[in-house]
C-alpha positions, 0 to 999 in steps of 0.5 A, spaced: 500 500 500 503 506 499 503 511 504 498 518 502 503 524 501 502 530 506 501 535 502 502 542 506 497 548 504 500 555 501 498 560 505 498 566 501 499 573 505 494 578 506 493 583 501 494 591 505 488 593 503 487 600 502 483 606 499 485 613 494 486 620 495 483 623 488 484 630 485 479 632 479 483 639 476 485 641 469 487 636 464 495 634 464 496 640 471 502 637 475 500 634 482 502 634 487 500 633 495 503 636 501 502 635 508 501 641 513 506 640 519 504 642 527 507 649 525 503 650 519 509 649 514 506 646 507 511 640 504 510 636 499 509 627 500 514 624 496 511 620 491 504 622 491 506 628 484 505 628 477 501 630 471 493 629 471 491 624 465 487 627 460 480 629 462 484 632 469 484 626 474 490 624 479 489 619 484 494 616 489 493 609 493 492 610 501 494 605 506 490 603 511 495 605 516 495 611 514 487 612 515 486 618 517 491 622 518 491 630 516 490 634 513 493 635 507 492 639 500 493 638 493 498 643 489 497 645 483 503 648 478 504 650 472 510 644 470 514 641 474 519 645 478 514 651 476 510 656 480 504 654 484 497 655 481 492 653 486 492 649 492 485 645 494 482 645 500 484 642 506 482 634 507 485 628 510 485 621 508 480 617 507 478 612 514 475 606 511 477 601 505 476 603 498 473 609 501 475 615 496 477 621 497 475 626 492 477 633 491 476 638 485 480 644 483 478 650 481 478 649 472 476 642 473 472 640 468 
C-alpha cells in the first residue's frame, strides 16, 4: 500500500488593503500633495506628484495605516519645478477601505 503524501497548504499573505486620495483639476496640471506640519509649514509627500491624465484626474493609493491622518492639500503648478497655481482645500485621508477621497480644483472640468 503506499503511504498518502502530506501535502502542506500555501498560505498566501494578506493583501494591505487600502483606499485613494483623488484630485479632479485641469487636464495634464502637475500634482502634487503636501502635508501641513504642527507649525503650519506646507511640504510636499514624496511620491504622491505628477501630471493629471487627460480629462484632469490624479489619484494616489492610501494605506490603511495611514487612515486618517491630516490634513493635507493638493498643489497645483504650472510644470514641474514651476510656480504654484492653486492649492485645494484642506482634507485628510480617507478612514475606511476603498473609501475615496475626492477633491476638485478650481478649472476642473
Amino acid at each position: 500500500m503506499t503511504p498518502v503524501p502530506t501535502i502542506t497548504p500555501i498560505v498566501v499573505a494578506s493583501v494591505v488593503e487600502g483606499a485613494y486620495i483623488e484630485l479632479h483639476a485641469r487636464p495634464k496640471a502637475w500634482t502634487v500633495v503636501q502635508w501641513q506640519d504642527g507649525l503650519g509649514a506646507w511640504h510636499i509627500v514624496e511620491g504622491w506628484q505628477g501630471s493629471a491624465d487627460e480629462v484632469g484626474e490624479a489619484r494616489w493609493w492610501v494605506s490603511s495605516t495611514q487612515f486618517g491622518l491630516g490634513p493635507f492639500r493638493w498643489a497645483i503648478y504650472d510644470k514641474p519645478g514651476g510656480a504654484l497655481v492653486v492649492t485645494s482645500r484642506t482634507f485628510a485621508l480617507p478612514k475606511v477601505v476603498r473609501q475615496r477621497v475626492q477633491i476638485t480644483v478650481g478649472g476642473a472640468p
